[in-house]
N, C-alpha and C positions, 0 to 999 in steps of 0.2 A: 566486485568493487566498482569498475565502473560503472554497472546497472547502476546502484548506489548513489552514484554522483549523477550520472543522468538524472535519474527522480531528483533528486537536490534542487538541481538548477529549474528542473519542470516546475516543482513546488514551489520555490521562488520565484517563477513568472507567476502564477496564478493568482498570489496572493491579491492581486488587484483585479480580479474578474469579477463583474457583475454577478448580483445576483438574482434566482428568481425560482418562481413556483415549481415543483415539479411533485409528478405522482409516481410509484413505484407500480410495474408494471407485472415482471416476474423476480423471482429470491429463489434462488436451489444452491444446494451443497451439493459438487460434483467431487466423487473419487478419481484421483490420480494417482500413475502408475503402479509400482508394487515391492516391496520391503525397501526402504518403507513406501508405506502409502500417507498422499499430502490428501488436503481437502479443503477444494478451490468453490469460493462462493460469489456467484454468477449471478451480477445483479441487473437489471433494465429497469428505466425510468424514461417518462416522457416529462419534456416540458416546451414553454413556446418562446420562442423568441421574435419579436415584432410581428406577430401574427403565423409566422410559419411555425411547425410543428415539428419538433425533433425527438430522436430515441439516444439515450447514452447507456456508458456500462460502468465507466468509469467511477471509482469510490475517491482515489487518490491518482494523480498525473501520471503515468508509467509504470504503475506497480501492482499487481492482480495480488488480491486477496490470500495467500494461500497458510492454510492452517495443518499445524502435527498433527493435531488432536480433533475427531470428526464433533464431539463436544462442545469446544472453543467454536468451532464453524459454524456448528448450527447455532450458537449465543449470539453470534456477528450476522446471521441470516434473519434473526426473529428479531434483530434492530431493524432490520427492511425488509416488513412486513409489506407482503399483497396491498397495493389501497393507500399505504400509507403516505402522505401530505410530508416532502422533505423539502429543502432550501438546495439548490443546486447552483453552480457556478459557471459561467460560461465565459469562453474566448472572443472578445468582440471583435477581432479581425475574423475569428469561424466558428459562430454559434453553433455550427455541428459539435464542436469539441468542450465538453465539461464534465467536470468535478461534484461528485458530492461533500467534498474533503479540502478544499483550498489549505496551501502552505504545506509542509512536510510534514513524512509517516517519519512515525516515531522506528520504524521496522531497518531501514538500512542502518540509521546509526548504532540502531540495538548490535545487528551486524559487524560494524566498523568497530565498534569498544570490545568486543568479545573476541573480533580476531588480533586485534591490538594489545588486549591482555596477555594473551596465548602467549604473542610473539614477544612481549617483553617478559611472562613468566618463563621462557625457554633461556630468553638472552640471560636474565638475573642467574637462572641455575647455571648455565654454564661458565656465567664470566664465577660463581661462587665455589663451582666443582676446581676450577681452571685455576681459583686461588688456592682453594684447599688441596690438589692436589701437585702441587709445585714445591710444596714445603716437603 
């Protein structure tokens, strides 16, 4: 949860970052660990800022890409394709640091509502059990 919030607030500085040119330099699906196994997509991109030249990884502020399904990973990999011509977003206090993704991933809050449900589907059944069985 608080990773979560962390990217939050990241996602909300960036939304006012420059933008600029950048080209995709390497895309792979890396397998991680084992039952289960995730499947983490590893991106590089250069672009330039006021003449100097930089390398980034980042898609979104804080959060690496990581997929269930090696399917879903490579869908998200062949969106950044070798070569391909993308819009990137940089930190004007440290053009080393940017985004291909400005503003927030839709992933922690997916997160945050799912374990929010759980937690209120537990509370409802028991405060229901708690009245059903007192009579």
């Amino acid at each position: 949860m608080v990773l979560g919030i962390s990217a939050a607030v990241k996602g909300l500085r960036n939304r006012s970052w420059p933008r600029v040119d950048a080209v995709i330099t390497a895309s792979t699906v890396e397998e991680e660990g084992f039952d289960p196994v995730s499947y983490r997509l590893s991106i590089t991109y250069r672009y330039t800022v006021n003449g100097q030249s930089y390398v980034g990884h980042n898609i979104f502020d804080g959060l690496e890409a990581n997929y269930s399904w090696k399917w879903v990973a490579d869908m998200a990999r062949d969106r950044y394709a070798i070569g391909l011509s993308v819009d990137a977003y940089y930190s004007p206090s440290n053009p080393a640091s940017a985004v291909l993704k400005r503003g927030l991933s839709r992933g922690p809050f997916i997160s945050w509502a799912i374990m929010v449900s759980v937690i209120l589907l537990l509370a409802w059944k028991q405060y229901v059990l708690g009245i059903g069985g007192a009579s």
